[in-house]
DRENMI-275742 format. One line per 10 residues: number of its first residue (from 1); their letters; for each residue x, y, z of C-alpha. Coordinates in Angstrom, 2 decimals. Example, Ala and Ser with C-alpha at 12.3 -4.5 7.8 and 13.67 -1.06 7.14 Angstrom:
<atoms>
1) as) 12.30,-4.50,7.80  13.67,-1.06,7.14
</atoms>
This chain:
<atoms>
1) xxxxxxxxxx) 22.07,92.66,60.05  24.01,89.80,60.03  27.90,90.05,60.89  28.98,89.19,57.45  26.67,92.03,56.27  27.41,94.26,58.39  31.59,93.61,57.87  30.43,94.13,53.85  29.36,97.51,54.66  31.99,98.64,57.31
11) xxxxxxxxxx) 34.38,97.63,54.23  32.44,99.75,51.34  32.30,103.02,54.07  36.40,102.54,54.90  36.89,102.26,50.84  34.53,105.31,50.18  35.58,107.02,52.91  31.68,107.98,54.00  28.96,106.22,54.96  25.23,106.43,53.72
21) xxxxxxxxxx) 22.06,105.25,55.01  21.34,103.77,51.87  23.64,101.71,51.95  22.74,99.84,55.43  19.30,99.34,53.74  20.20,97.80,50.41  22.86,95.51,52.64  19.71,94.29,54.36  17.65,93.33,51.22  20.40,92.61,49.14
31) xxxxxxxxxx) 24.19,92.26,50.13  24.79,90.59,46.89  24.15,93.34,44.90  25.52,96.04,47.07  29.11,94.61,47.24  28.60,93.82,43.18  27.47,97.24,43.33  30.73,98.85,44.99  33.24,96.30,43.23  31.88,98.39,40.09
41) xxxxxxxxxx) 32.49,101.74,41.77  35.99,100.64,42.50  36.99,99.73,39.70  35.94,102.37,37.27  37.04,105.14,40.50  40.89,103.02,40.65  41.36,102.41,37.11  44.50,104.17,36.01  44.74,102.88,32.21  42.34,105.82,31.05
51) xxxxxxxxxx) 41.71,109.16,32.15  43.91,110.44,34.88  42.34,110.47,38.65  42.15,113.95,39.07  39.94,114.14,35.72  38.05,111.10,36.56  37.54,113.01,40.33  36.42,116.42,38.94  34.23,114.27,36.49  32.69,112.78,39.23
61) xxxxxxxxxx) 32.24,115.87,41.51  30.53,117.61,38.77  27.72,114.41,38.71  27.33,114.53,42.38  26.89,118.30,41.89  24.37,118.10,38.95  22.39,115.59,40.87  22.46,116.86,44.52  25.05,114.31,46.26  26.20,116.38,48.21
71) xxxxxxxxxx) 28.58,114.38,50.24  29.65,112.48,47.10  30.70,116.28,46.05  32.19,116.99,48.78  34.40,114.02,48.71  35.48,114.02,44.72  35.87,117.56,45.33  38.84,116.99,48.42  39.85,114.21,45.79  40.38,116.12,43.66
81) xxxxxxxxxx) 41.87,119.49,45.18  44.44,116.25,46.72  45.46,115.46,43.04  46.09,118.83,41.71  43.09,120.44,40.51  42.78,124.03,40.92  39.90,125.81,42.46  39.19,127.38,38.69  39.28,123.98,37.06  36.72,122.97,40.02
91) xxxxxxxxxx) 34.49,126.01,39.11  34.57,125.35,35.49  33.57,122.17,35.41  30.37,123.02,37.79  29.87,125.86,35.18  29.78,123.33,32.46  27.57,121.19,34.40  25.10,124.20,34.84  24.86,124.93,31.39  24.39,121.11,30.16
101) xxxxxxxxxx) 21.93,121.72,32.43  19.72,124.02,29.87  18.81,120.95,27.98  16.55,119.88,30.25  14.66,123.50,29.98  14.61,123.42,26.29  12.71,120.51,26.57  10.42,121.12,29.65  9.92,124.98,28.54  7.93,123.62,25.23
111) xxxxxxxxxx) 5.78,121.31,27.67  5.34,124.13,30.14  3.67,126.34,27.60  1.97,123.35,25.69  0.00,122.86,29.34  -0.49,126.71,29.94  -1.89,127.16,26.66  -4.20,124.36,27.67  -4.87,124.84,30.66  -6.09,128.92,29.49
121) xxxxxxxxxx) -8.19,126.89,27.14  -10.04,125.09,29.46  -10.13,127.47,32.40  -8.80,126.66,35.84  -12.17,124.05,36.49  -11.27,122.11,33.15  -14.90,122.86,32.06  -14.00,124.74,29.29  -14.08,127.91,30.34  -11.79,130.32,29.24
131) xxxx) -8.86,131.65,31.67  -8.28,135.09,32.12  -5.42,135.42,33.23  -1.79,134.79,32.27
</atoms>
């Protein structure tokens, strides 16, 4: 990595406030598109003319939690507990998240018993033969 590169990414992990392995990695393919990449982040996470930072920070805690970023969770989360949000605010968002989270059931559930009725059909070889058990 290249000093320049490696300065880029030193700068994103001070602004952040963590560091992620990913990040080395896309530096090395792309730099261009990594700092592009965090001048987005920036601005949407700094932008005051909207929603206020400790909504934007449970907002964004809730996404890290609903997609298993953990340290991205863990640091909206001290973000957030630093502008004012309560633990209970915390908890109902993740509850919220949890039960947006059913969608994806209600679809895969149909699938899931399309391909067991199938599979019953056919019989665990896929010969045709018919499946037992349940």
């Amino acid at each position: 990595m290249d000093e320049k590169t490696r300065t880029l990414v030193e700068q994103i992990e001070k602004e952040r406030g963590f560091g992620m392995p990913w990040r080395r990695i896309l530096a090395e393919y792309d730099p261009e598109f990594l700092e592009i990449f965090h001048k987005g982040m920036m601005h949407v996470a700094s932008n005051e003319s909207g929603l206020p930072r400790k909504t934007r920070e449970i907002i964004q805690l809730t996404l890290s939690a609903f997609t298993s970023h953990e340290p991205g969770f863990r640091v909206h989360l001290r973000n957030a507990l630093k502008e004012g949000a309560t633990p209970t605010e915390i908890m109902q968002a993740l509850e919220l998240a949890v039960m947006s989270g059913i969608h994806a059931m209600s679809i895969m559930l149909p699938a899931m018993e399309d391909e067991i009725q199938k599979f019953r059909q056919q019989g665990p070889s896929g010969d045709g033969a018919k499946d037992a058990g349940k």
